[in-house]
SEPAFI-398803 format. One record per residue (C-alpha): y, z, x; residue in three letters. Coordinates in pm, whole numbers, plus 50000, padded with zeros to 5 digits. Example, Ala and Ser with C-alpha at 12.3 -4.5 7.8 and 13.67 -1.06 7.14 Angstrom:
495505078051230ALA/498945071451367SER/
REM end
This chain:
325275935908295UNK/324125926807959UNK/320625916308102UNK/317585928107979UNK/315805931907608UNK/317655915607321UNK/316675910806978UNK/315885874006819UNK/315525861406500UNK/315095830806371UNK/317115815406110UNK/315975827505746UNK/314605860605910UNK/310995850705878UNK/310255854606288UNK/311645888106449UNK/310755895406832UNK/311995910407123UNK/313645884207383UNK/314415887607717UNK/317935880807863UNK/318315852608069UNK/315695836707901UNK/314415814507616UNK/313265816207225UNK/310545796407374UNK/309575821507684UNK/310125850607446UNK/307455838507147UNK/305085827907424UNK/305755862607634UNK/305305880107267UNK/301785865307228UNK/303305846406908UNK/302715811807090UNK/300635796407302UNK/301405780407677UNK/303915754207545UNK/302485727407841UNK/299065739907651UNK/297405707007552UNK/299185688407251UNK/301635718907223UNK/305285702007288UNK/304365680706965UNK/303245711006766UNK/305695735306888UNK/308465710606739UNK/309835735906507UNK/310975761006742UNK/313675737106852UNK/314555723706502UNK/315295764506361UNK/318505782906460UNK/317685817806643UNK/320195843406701UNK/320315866406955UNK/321595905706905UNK/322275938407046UNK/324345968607067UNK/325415983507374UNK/328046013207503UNK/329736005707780UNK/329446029608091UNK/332966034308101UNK/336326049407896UNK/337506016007685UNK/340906029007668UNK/341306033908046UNK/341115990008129UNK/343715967208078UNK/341435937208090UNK/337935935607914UNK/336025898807885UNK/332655894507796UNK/331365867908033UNK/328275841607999UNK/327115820708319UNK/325245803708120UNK/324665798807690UNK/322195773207613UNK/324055753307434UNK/325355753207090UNK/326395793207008UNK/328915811106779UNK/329435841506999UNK/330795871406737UNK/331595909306907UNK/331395937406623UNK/331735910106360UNK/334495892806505UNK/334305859206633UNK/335315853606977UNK/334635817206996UNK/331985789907053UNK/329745775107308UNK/328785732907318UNK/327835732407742UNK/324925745307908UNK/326555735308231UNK/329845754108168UNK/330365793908205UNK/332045811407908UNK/335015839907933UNK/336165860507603UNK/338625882907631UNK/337075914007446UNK/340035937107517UNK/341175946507148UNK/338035945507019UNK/335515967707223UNK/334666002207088UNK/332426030207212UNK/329706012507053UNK/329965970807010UNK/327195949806833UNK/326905916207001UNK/325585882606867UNK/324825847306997UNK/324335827206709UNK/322715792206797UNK/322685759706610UNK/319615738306676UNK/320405715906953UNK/318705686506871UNK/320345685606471UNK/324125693606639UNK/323255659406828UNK/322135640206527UNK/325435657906385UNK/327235646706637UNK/326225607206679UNK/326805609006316UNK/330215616706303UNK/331165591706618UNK/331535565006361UNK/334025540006520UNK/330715523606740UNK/327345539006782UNK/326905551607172UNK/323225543107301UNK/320535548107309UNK/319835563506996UNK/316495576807081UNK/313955580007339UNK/310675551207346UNK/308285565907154UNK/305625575907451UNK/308015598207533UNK/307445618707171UNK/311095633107231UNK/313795638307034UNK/317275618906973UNK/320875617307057UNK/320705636907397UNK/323955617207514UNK/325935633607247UNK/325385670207357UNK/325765684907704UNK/322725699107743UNK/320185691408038UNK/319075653307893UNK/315415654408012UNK/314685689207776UNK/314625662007508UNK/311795643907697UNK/311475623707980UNK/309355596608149UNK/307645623808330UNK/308675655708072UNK/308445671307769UNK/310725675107476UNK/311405713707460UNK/315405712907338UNK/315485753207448UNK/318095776507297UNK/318645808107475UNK/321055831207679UNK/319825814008044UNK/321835829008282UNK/323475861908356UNK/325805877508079UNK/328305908508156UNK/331225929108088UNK/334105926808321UNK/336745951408352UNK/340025953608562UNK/343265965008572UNK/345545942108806UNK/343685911008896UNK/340275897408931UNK/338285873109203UNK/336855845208948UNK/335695821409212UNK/335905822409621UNK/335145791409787UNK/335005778610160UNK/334895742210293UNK/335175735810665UNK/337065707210838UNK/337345692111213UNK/340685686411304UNK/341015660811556UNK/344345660711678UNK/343735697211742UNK/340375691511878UNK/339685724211592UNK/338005737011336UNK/339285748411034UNK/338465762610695UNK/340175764610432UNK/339355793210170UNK/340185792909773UNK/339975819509583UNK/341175815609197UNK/341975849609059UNK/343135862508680UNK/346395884308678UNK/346785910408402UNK/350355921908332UNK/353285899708333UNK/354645905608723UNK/353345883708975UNK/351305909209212UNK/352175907209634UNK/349455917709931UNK/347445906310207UNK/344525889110283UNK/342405892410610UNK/339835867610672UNK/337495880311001UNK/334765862611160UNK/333995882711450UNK/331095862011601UNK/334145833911650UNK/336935861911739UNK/338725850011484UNK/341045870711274UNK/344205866011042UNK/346205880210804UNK/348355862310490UNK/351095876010298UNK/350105868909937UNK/351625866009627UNK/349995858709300UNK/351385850908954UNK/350225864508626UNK/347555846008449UNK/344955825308649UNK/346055809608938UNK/344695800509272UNK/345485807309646UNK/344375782209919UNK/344395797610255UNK/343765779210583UNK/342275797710894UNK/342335784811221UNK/339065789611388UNK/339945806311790UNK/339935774212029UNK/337895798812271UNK/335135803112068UNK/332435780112066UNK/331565768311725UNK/327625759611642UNK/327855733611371UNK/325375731011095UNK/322585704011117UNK/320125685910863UNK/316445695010924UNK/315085681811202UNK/318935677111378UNK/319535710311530UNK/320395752211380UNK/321605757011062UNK/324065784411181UNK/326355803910929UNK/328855829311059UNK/329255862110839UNK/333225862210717UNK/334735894510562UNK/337975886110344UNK/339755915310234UNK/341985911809950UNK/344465947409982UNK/347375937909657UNK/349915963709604UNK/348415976009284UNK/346105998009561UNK/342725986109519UNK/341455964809763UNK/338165932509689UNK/336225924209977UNK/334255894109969UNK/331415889310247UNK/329955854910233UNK/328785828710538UNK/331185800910679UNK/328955769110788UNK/330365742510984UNK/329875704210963UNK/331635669010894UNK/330145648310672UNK/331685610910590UNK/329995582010385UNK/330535551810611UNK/331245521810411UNK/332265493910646UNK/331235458410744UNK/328205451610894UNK/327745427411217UNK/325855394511101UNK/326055404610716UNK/327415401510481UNK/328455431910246UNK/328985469410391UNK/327255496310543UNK/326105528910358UNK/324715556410555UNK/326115591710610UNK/327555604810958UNK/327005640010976UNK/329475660611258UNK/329905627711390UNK/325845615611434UNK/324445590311200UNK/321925604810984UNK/318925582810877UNK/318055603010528UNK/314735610610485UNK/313315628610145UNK/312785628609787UNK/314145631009430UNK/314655668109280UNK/314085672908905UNK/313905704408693UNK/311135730908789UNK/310475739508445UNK/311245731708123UNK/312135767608045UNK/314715778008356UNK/313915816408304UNK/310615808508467UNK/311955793508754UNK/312085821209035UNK/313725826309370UNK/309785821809482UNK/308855792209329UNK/312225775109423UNK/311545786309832UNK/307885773909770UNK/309185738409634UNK/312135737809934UNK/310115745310244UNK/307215721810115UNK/310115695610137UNK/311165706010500UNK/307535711710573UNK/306835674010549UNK/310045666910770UNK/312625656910497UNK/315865660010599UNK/317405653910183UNK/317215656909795UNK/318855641209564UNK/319735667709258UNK/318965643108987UNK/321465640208703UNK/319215645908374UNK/318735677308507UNK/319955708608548UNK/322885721008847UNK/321165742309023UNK/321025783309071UNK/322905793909347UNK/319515803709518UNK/318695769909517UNK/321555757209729UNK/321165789109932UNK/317635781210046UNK/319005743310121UNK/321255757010327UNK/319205779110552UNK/316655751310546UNK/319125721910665UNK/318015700410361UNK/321055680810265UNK/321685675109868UNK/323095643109701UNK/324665661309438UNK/324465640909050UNK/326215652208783UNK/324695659608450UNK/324765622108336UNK/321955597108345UNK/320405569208220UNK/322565566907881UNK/325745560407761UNK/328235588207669UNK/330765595007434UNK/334735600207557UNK/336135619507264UNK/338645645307298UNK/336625673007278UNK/333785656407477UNK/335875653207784UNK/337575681407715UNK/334165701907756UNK/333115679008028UNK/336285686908259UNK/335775723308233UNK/331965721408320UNK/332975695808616UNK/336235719608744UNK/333405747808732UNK/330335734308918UNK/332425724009210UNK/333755752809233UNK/330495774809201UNK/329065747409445UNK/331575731509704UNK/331275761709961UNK/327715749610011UNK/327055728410360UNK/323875711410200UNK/326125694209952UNK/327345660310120UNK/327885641809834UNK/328905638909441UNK/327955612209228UNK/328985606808877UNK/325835596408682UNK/322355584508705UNK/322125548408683UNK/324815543808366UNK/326655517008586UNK/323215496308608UNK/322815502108235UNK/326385482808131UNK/325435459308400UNK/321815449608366UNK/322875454507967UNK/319625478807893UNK/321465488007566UNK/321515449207427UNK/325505454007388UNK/327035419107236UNK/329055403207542UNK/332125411507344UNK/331725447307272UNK/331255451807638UNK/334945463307705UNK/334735494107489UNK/331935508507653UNK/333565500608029UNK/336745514807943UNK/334275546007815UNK/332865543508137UNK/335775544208320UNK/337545572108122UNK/334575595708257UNK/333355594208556UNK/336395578408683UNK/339555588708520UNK/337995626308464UNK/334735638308683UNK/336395618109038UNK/340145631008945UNK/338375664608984UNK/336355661009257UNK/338935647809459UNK/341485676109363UNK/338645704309389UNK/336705691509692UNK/338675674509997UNK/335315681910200UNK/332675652910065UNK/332585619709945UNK/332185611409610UNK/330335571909421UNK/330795570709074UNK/326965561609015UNK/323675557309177UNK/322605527909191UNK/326115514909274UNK/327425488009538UNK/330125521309653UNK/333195503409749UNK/332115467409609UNK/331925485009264UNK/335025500109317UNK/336455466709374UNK/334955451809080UNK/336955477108846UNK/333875503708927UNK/331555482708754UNK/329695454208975UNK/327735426708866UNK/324565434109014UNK/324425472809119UNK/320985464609308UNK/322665442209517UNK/321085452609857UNK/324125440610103UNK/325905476109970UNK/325275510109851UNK/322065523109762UNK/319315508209533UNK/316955522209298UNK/313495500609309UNK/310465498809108UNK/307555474509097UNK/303985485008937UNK/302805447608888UNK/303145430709249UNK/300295447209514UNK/301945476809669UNK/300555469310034UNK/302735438410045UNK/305795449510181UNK/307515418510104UNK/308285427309815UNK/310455456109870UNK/314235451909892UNK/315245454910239UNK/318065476010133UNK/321125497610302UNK/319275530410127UNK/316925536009879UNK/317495560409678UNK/314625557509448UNK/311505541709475UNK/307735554409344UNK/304515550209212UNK/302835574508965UNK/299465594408998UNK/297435621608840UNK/297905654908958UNK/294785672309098UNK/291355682008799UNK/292135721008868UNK/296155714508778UNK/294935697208481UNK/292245720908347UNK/294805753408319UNK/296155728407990UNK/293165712407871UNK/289585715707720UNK/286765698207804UNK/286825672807532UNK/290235657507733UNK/288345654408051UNK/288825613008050UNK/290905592808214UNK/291325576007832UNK/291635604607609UNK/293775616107380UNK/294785638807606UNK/295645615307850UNK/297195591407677UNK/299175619307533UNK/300225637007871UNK/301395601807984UNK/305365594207901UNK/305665563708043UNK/304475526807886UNK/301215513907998UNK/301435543608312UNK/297555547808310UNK/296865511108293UNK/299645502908552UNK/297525530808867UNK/294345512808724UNK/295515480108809UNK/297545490809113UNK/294315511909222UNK/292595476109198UNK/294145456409421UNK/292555472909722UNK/290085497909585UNK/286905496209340UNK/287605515309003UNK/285085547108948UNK/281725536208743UNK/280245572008749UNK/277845575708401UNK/279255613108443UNK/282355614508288UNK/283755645108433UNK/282795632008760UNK/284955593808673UNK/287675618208518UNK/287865636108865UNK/287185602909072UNK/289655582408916UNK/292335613708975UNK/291335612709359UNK/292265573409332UNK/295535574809179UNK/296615597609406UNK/295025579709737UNK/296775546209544UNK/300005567209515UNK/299955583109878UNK/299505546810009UNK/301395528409848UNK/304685551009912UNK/303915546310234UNK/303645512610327UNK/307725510910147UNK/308945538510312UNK/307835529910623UNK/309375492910574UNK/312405509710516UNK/312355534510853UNK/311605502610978UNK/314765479810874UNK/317305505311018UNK/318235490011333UNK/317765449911225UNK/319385425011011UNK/317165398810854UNK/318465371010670UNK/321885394110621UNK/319615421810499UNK/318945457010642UNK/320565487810820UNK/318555508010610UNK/319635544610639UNK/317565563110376UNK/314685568810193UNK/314365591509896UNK/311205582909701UNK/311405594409345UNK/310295624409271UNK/309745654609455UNK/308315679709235UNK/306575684808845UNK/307925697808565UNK/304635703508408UNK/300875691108449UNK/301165657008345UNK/300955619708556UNK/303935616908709UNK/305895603309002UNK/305305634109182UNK/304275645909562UNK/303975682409453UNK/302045695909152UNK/303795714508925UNK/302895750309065UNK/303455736209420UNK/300215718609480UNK/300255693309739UNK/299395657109648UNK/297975638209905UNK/301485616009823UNK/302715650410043UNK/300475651610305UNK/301325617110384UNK/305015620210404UNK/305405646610586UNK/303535620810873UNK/305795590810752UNK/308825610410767UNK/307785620111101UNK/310695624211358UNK/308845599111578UNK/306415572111419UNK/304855538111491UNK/304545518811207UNK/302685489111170UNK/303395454310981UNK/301845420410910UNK/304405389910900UNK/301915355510866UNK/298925365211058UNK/300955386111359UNK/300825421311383UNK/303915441511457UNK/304335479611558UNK/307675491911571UNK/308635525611727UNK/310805549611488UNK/312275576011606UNK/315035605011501UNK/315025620911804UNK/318805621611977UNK/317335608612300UNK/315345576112450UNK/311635585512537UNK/309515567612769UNK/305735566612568UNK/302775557112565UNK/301455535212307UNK/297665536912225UNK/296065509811984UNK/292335517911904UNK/290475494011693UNK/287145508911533UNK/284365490911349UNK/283635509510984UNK/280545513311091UNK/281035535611376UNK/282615564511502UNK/282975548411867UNK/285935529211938UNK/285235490611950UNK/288365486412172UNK/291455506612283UNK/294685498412421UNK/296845518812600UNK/300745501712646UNK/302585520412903UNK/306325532012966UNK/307235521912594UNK/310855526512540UNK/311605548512229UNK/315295543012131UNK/317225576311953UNK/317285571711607UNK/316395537511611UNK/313685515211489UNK/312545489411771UNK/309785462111815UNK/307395480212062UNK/304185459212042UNK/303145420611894UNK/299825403911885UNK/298105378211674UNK/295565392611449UNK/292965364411552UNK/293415372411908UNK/292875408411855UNK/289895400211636UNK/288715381411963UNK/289805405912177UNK/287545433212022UNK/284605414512029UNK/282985416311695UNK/285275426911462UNK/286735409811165UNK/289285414410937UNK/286865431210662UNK/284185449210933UNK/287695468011133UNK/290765490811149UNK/293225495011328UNK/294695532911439UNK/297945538211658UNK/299905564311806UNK/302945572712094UNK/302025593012352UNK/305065609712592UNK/305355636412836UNK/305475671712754UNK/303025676912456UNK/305455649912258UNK/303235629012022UNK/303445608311677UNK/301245609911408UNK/298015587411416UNK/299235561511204UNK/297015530411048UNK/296945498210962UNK/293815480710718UNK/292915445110774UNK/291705442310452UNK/291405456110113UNK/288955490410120UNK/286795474209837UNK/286215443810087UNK/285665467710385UNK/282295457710544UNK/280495486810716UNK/281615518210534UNK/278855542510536UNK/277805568810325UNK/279235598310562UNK/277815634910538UNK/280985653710541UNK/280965693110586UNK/283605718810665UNK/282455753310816UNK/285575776310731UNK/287105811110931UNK/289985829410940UNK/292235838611204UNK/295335861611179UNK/296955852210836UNK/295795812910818UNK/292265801610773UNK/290565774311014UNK/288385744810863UNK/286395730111094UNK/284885692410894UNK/282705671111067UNK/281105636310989UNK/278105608411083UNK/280475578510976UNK/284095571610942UNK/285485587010624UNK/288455573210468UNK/290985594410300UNK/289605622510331UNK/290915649410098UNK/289865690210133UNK/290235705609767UNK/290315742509722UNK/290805741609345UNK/293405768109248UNK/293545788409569UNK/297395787609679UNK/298765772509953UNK/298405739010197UNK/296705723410435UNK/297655710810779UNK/296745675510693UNK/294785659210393UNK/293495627910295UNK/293465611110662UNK/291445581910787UNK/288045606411025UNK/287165581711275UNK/286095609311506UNK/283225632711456UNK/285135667711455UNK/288575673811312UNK/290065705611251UNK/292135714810989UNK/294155744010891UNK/294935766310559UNK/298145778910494UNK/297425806010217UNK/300285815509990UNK/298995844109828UNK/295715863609966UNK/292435849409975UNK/289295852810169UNK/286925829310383UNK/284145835110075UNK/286755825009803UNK/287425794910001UNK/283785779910039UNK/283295785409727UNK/286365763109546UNK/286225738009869UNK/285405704609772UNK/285495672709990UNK/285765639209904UNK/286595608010098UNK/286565570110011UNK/282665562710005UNK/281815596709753UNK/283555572709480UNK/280935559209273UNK/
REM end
């Protein structure tokens, strides 16, 4: 390995440092103490020139072995970030233009006892302008990002990730650097490049099977004969293949039978069933005498895209079947955990992944103006049954279809699915990030008749190239061109349909900051949602690591600085409105911190009420619309401490966005609706079997902590993974009902109640906006705090029912069991799941607690 300390320069000489390999020029300056935090206040903007220079990267090394003695000798990058002359002793050996793509040279002739290496980048954001320059026939858009997002231009015309030239939600840091593992590889006869595994159910049989690749390199110019033994003794299965491979690189696709005897444990989503693996040995034993042996874990599961009409609609279905059992997707939208991927650890990617599957998601979707993802990543998905719609590196632009382009493209594409198709999580590839809604919806302002070029451009891509991959590479999952797309419909219409939000097929991307977010009318009552969100602050203490105290306002320049999308603080203002009364504290740290605790009770709420109407519309068809069978509100996780779509802070922080999915993604769930003046509750579950529950409706006055009226609806029938009407009443008559209440002076709270310990969350419905709410009381909140074992025990209690209440412990790491619920009893007891040591003092002192009425 060629890991470790390199040295860096930039392009006239004039910076020298030590830099560490995998890693950036950025990381290295910043690890040097020669810059700042780059997410350090205004510091993307002023850091500018770091991406506009051209750094090199150096070093000599001997290799631990005699030369003379190999036949074979490459230098090999995983990953070169992005635009590199890579030169060995002087000598070139060739050039790098793909972050996504990994890079052989074949160093035989030129290594010596002593080699002196360089990577010499090119700025990535002036190759781009180089680049769109030179595509002169017609210009490929867009040309640059909107200005809030102070990014730089041309990210379509260099395959690179496309958000590290700013995002919506991101900064512009164009890194350069070596970011993945680099190495010398020696052999004499062949070499294992890449060993892959899918697994398949064979019917007819009544069987599983698997069916192993491995692609190997073969020095010499005789093809090379042996066997291969593939054991999986947990599944007494064993067999042996005669072998023979040809010289050069070629592959071998072996299919094992798995023993009829044994009884196979298939792998299940989150919240479905085990996520077994079975250890497999294949031993590779060639006639040249030296044997490979490759241990690695065989997983077992179907998974198929179901695309078919739909009974009293019209249109198709779109919802994935996994080992035969619908699958009603439940999670979020994955995007880069860093700007600078050195930084992003094993840890921090297990902290972000079992938050996810903490709060009872079953899916992400790997977002295509990111990254692919370290192996680690998909490893942790897989152990953690969290399934992964799988992008590729394309979104929200238009791209280029040059020679050289595709050429690059098809080599990055033919190596990701490789590196990635052995991986159960994976149950889908999509070509791009909504490019077939930009042609259609016409974002670019394309004249009607240009139009053609840019579909046959379209076409060429992710059609003609990326799918003619896919579908040679991987056998195992379905593949859409895009996302949005109407799937099948599109692929009628030439792949490019009218209206890719249509809702009667595929999935739909959705967002609204304008209408009131409680009104669920206004949500598309699609097949699956596959983006859909609302923006918020993250929490004061998140903020504070990156600020001073001059940027402590909601409207500083700070603020408005930190904020990369149009109008975004204006839009949670207005949104935060509707239903809530705006922070008028004369302290302005205190309005800074108020109006933070808003957005995200706005956010938290709002997400919500649509993703409950869409666990809701599974099982019905309204007016030809529904069979909703996922929900993946956009976006999971931070890529630095800004406003953001987000449920989890960069750092891992939970939003309150969090706390409340992980009760409306809830394996069982009543939700409540209002459709002209009638209340609905429907029962939700994802259970595999019918429950008989109880149903408990308790309305309370605001004013008091004692119930004004419960009801308790016996021997409810919960249908398996189903969404069914459960309860109905006029509001008026349960105004009348509970004498005393009206719509402003009440609440309502809600929950299913079965047999052995098997309960929903306490779910809620308001009968009117909060800043109408008649009643609310000044509450005296307090939380006495102790520890037990490893997790820590608050114990809050309150004179008056607290809305939203949210438990703060500043920078302290790690989660609560709940946060920012409706109290409407006098004791609750929460728990503190520390992720790094702390103590019971530590605790009482960060604590803060807030709920509805402390906002002033």
């Amino acid at each position: 390995s060629l890991r470790g300390s390199w040295r860096l320069g930039n392009g006239n000489g004039s910076v020298v440092l030590r830099g560490e390999v995998p890693g950036c020029v950025h990381t290295a300056l910043h690890r040097r103490g020669l810059i700042q935090d780059p997410y350090y206040r205004f510091n993307d903007v002023m850091y500018r020139w770091i991406s506009l220079d051209n750094w090199t990267y150096s070093r000599t090394f001997k290799p631990p072995f005699d030369v003379r003695k190999w036949q074979k000798v490459n230098l090999v990058f995983e990953g070169v970030d992005t635009v590199a002359q890579i030169l060995i002793n002087n000598i070139t050996l060739g050039r790098t233009d793909n972050m996504f793509n990994r890079y052989s040279f074949d160093i035989t002739s030129v290594i010596k006892e002593v080699n002196f290496v360089e990577v010499r980048f090119l700025s990535a954001v002036s190759y781009a302008a180089e680049q769109s320059r030179c595509h002169k026939a017609y210009s490929i858009p867009p040309a640059c990002p909107p200005p809030v997002q102070k990014g730089e231009c041309h990210a379509n015309f260099i395959r690179k990730e496309q958000c590290s030239f700013s995002w919506d939600w991101g900064p512009s840091f164009p890194t350069q650097g070596i970011w993945k593992d680099v190495r010398i590889e020696t052999y004499n006869h062949y070499n294992l490049i890449y060993f892959s595994l899918t697994s398949f159910f064979v019917k007819s049989a009544w069987q599983w099977s698997l069916e192993i690749e491995s692609i190997f390199d073969v020095v010499g110019s005789k093809p090379i004969e042996g066997l291969v033994t593939v054991n999986i003794p947990k599944l007494q299965t064993q067999q042996t293949f005669s072998v023979k491979l040809q010289p050069g690189e070629g592959s071998i696709v072996l299919l094992v039978n798995i023993n009829k005897s044994s009884t196979v444990e298939a792998w299940w989503p989150n919240g479905h069933g085990k996520q077994t693996g079975y250890n497999m040995t294949t031993t590779f034993i060639m006639e040249s005498g030296y044997q490979i042996e490759k241990f690695s874990k065989a997983y077992f599961r179907t998974v198929e895209l179901v695309q078919e009409p739909v009974p009293g609609s019209p249109g198709l279905s779109f919802y994935f079947r996994i080992n035969g059992r619908p699958i009603f997707i439940k999670g979020s939208n994955w995007i880069p955990a860093d700007s600078f991927q050195d930084r992003v650890t094993y840890d921090i990617l297990w902290l972000l992944l079992k938050s996810a599957a903490d709060a009872n998601m079953n899916a992400l979707r790997v977002w295509g103006g990111g990254v692919y993802e370290q192996d680690e990543f998909y490893d942790i998905c897989d152990e953690l049954g969290i399934m992964i719609w799988q992008d590729f590196m394309f979104a929200c632009a238009l791209y280029p279809t040059d020679q050289n382009y595709l050429e690059s493209v098809r080599a990055e594409v033919f190596h990701q699915v490789r590196r990635l198709k052995s991986h159960p999580s994976i149950i889908l590839w999509s070509g791009n990030n909504e490019n077939e809604a930009a042609i259609a919806s016409n974002w670019f302002s394309i004249p009607y008749a240009d139009r053609e070029v840019y579909i046959k451009d379209y076409v060429m891509l992710y059609v003609k190239n990326i799918r003619e991959i896919v579908l040679t590479e991987d056998k195992s999952r379905p593949f859409i061109a895009s996302s949005p797309t109407n799937g099948l419909e599109s692929v009628k219409e030439g792949w490019l349909s009218q209206n890719p939000y249509d809702t009667h097929y595929g999935d739909t991307h959705f967002y609204d900051y304008s209408n009131d977010c409680w009104n669920w009318t206004v949500y598309p009552k699609t097949r699956f949602a596959s983006e859909y969100g609302f923006q918020s602050w993250p929490s004061f203490s998140t903020i504070e690591k990156v600020s001073s105290t001059e940027d402590w306002s909601y409207t500083s320049n700070f603020s408005l600085h930190r904020q990369h999308h149009e109008n975004g603080n204006d839009q949670m203002l207005q949104q935060i409105g509707h239903h809530f009364k705006l922070p008028q504290s004369t302290d302005p740290v205190k309005k800074f911190k108020d109006t933070i605790y808003l957005t995200q009770v706005m956010q938290a709420q709002c997400i919500k009420t649509e993703t409950e109407f869409y666990r809701f519309s599974q099982s019905e068809i309204i007016k030809g619309e529904g069979h909703t069978m996922g929900a993946l509100y956009w976006q999971l996780n931070d890529i630095w401490q800004a406003p953001s779509w987000a449920s989890l802070e960069y750092g891992g922080k939970w939003k309150l966005l969090h706390y409340f999915a992980q009760n409306f993604f809830a394996p069982l769930l009543p939700v409540a609706y209002e459709d002209k003046g009638v209340l609905y509750i429907y029962g939700v579950s994802d259970l595999h079997v019918d429950h008989k529950m109880t149903l408990r409706v308790v309305v309370h006055a605001w004013s008091s902590l004692e119930p004004v009226c419960t009801l308790a609806k016996d021997s409810v029938t919960v249908k398996a993974q189903s969404a069914v009407p459960i309860y109905k009443e006029s509001i008026n008559d349960l105004l009348e009902r509970c004498r005393n209440c009206t719509r402003k002076s009440c609440v309502i709270t809600f929950c299913l109640v079965g047999e052995g310990g098997l309960q929903s969350p306490t779910n809620h419905h308001f009968l009117s906006s909060l800043k109408d709410a008649v009643g609310l009381e000044n509450t005296h909140l307090s939380a006495s705090v102790s520890q037990q074992d490893d997790i820590y025990v608050f114990v809050l209690q309150t004179t008056a029912i607290a809305p939203f209440v949210s438990l703060d412990v500043g920078s302290i790491k790690g989660r609560f069991s709940d946060n920012g619920f409706l109290m409407t009893e006098k004791k609750k007891v929460v728990v503190f799941y520390p992720w790094e040591p702390t103590s019971v003092e530590e605790l009482e002192e960060s604590l803060t607690l807030t709920s509805l009425v402390d906002i002033v």
